[in-house]
Every structure is written in C-alpha cells, then in structure tokens.
N, C-alpha and C positions, 0 to 999 in steps of 0.2 A: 341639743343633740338627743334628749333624750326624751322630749315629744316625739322627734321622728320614730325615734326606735317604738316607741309607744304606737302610734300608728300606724307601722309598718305590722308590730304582731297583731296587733285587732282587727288587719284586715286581712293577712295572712289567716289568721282563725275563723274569720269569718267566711272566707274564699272554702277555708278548707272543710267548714262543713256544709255549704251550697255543692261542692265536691262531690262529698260523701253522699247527700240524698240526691243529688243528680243521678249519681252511679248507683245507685242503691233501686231506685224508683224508676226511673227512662233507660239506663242499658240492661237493669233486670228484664224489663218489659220489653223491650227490641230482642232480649235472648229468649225470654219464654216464647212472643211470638214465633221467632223465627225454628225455635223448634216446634211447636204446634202448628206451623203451614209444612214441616218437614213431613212429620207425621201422618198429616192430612193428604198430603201429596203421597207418601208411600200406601196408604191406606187406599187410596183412589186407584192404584195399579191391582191391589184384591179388587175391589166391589165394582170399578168402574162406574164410576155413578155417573160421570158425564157422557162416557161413551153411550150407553144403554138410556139414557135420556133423549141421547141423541138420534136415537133411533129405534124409541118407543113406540113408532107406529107401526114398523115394516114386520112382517113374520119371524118367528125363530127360524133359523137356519135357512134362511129365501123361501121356505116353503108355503108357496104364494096359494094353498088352500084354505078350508076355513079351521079346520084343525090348525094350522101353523098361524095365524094370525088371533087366534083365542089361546092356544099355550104361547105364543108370544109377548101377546099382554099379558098371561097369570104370570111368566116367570119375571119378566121385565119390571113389572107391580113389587111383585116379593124381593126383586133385588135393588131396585127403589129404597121402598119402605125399611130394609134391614140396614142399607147404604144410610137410608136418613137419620133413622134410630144409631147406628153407632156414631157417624159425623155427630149428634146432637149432644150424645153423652158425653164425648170425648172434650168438646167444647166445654159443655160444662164444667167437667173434671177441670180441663186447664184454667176457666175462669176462677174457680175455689183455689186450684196451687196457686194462683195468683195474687187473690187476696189476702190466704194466709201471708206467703209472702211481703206483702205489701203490711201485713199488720203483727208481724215480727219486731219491727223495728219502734212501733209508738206501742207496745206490747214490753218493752224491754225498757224502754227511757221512763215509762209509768212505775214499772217494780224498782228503776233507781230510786226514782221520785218520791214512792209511798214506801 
C-alpha cells in the first residue's frame, strides 16, 4: 500500500509542477498577448493605420486637384509613419514585459539555488 501512496504523490508533484509552468509560461502569454492585440486594436481607432493605408492613393478630403492629391500623400505619409513608429515600439515594450516575465521565474529558483 505504501508504494501506491508513494506514486501517487510523485506524480501528483510532478503533475503539479508541469501546472505551475504551464500557467506561468502559456496562460501568461495568451494574457499578455491578448492584451497587447487589445491595445493595438484600441490604438488603431486613434491612428487608423489600416483605414488610411487603405486609401493612400485617393486625395485628402475628394479633393480630386493636384493640391488635394500631394497633401493627401504628405499627411497620409506622416500618419503612416507616426502609426508605424508607435505600433513598433509598443510591440517592443510588450516583448521585454514579456521576457522579464518569463525570466522572473528561473531568476528566483537560481537565488533559492545559490
């Protein structure tokens, strides 16, 4: 009887820290993403980046002259590029809170260790 009991907690222990970095490392990372496409998706309602992509060629405001089709590019350019520059940083930013994250945990088992 008391191999079983013996086997039942080493695998219980073992279950329970496959667990722990399951949830620690894959539902961390399904929550940070799923906040960072939130973010990204609420940021997109400022900059527009796909609308204005979308319709990078046509004039500002129909104004189917050649002034409306040269400030249509200049502003469409600069909302572009400001739209690219924050999506790129933001990204970043979340990649580092990510890693940090992810290196909390073998950051903490090393200062038990040493």
């Amino acid at each position: 009887m008391t191999r079983y009991a013996f086997i039942y907690i080493a695998n219980s222990f073992f279950y329970s820290i496959f667990e722990f970095f399951f949830h620690w490392y894959v539902n961390g990372f399904w929550l940070g993403s799923g906040w960072l496409i939130d973010l990204l998706e609420r940021l997109d309602r400022f900059f527009a980046f796909r609308v204005t992509l979308r319709h990078f060629g046509e004039p500002l405001f129909q104004d189917r002259t050649i002034v409306g089709y040269i400030l249509g590019f200049i502003f469409r350019s600069g909302r572009l590029l400001i739209g690219a520059i924050a999506y790129f940083f933001i990204f970043i930013l979340a990649i580092m809170l990510y890693l940090g994250w992810a290196a909390i945990l073998p950051y903490v088992i090393y200062r038990i260790i040493i």
